[in-house]
N, C-alpha and C positions, 0 to 999 in steps of 0.2 A: 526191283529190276536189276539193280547192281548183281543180285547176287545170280541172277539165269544166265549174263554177261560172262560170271564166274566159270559157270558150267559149258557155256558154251563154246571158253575158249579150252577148258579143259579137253570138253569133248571135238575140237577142233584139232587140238596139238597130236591127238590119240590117234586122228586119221591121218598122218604124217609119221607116225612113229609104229604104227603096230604093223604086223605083215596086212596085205591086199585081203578087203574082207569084200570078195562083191555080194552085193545083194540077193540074199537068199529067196532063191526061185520060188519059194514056194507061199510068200509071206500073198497077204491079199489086203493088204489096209495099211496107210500111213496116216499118222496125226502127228501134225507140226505146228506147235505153238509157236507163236510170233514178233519178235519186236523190231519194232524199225522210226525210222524217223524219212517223214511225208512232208512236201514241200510244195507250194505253190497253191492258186486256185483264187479267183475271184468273180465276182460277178459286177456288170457293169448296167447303167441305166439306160433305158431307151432313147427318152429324150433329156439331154442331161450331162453334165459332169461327176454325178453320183455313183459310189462306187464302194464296194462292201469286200476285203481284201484278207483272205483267211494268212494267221500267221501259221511260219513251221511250227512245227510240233512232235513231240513222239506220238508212236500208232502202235497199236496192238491187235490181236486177233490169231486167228485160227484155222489149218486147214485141213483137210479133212479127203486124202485121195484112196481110190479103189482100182485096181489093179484093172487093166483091159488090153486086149489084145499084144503082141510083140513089146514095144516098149512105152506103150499109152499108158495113160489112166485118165480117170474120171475125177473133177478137184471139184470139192465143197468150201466156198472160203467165205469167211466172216471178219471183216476189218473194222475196229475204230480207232476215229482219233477227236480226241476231247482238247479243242483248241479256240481259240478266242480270234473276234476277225475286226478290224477296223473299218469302221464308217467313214466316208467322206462326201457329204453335199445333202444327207437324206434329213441328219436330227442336229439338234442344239446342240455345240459345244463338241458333236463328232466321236460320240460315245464306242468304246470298244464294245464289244457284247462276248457272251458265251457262246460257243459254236458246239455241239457233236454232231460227227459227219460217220455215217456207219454205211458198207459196205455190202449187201448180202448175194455172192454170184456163183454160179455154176458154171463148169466148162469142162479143159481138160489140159494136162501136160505131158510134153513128150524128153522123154532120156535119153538121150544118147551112148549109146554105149561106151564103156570103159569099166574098171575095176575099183580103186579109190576113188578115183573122180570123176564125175559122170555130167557134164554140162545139160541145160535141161531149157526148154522151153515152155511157157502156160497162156493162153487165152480161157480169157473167162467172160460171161454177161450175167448182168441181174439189175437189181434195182440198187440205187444209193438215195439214202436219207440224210436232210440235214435238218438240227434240230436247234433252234434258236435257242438263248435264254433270255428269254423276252416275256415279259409279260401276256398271260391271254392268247400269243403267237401259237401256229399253228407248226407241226414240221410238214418240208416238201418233200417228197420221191419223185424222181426222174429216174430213165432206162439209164444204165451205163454199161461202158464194156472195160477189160483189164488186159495190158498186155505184159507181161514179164519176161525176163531171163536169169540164166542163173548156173551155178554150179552146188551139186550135191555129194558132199565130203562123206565116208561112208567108213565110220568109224570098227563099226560089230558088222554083223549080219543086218543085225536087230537095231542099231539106232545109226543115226547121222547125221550130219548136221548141211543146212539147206541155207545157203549165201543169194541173196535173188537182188535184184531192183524192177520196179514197178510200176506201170502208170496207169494210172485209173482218169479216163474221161467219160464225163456224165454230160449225157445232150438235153439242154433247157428246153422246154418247150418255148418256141415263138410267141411274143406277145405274153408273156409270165410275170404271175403277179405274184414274189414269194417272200413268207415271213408278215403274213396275214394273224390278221386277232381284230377282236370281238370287242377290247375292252375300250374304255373312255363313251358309251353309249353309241358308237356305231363299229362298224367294219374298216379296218386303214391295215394296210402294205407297207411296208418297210422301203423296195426298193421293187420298181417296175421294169422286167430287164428285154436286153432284143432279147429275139430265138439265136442262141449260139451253144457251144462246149466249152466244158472247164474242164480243166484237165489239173491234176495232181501227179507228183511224183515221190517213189517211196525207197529209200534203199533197208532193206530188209536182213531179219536173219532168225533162224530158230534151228531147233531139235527136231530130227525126223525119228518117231517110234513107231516100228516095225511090229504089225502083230497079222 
């Protein structure tokens, strides 16, 4: 990771120093690899002072937009973050556990016009998964949606680099019983929660390649 940091600030400093490259009118596709660091999120128990409380972390992922009308486009985005969440009230001793929490949504973001710098909007929805490390455990999806903002530094024509932050809230279903397994000879839930939203926040950054 250290070293796409490298590049990134290379290819950052490049959109500060070269003449105004605005975006070549005629490209139809951006892929923007991603790293960022994702903050927040927990889920709480129904009845209960029990509570499962995902730590920061770094996140990774990929987006994937297609050119549409004046200054639209269409965004395919794929986010994970491979992070660990602390228990309180559910097991013995209040064990951390392993978490992956992955992304998968479509939408779209708009541009604003300018030359080097071009500030940018994006909404997106899809599904988000969370994937215990839990013995036996099952992973859940729930609907979520994504809201960002941002600015996109525009290095060439052909690449640039994409400065965003992001929230991603995923709505539980009411009455959800998640982080189920099969093992020990019957069926047990980890943590029984209301219907509410969790919400995540992410500040972000990648390469934008222009083809």
């Amino acid at each position: 990771m250290s070293k796409f940091w490298l590049i990134l600030l290379i290819a950052g400093a490049q959109c500060y120093t070269a003449p105004a490259a605005a975006q070549d009118p005629n490209f139809k596709f951006e892929l923007t690899p991603i790293v960022g660091y994702r903050m927040g999120g927990s889920f709480h128990e129904e009845d209960g002072d029990g509570e499962v409380e995902l730590n920061d972390s770094d996140a990774q992922g990929i987006i994937f937009n297609i050119k549409a009308k004046h200054n639209g486009q269409y965004e395919v985005l794929y986010a994970r973050q491979s992070t660990d969440a602390r228990t309180q009230g559910f097991l013995a001793d209040d064990p951390t556990i392993d978490l992956d929490v992955e992304h998968f949504h479509f939408g779209g973001t708009y541009l604003f016009d300018g030359d080097n710098t071009r500030p940018f909007i994006a909404l997106t929805i899809g599904v988000s998964q969370f994937d215990p490390g839990i013995s036996d455990s099952n992973s859940e999806s729930y609907f979520s949606v994504s809201f960002g903002g941002g600015v996109q530094l525009n290095a060439t024509k052909r690449l640039g680099v994409r400065l965003e932050a992001r929230v991603f809230t995923t709505f539980v279903e009411d009455d959800s019983r998640i982080f189920c397994g099969s093992g020990g000879g019957g069926g047990t839930c980890l943590v029984h929660v209301e219907g509410r939203t969790l919400s995540q926040w992410e500040a972000r950054a990648g390469l934008v390649f222009r083809f």
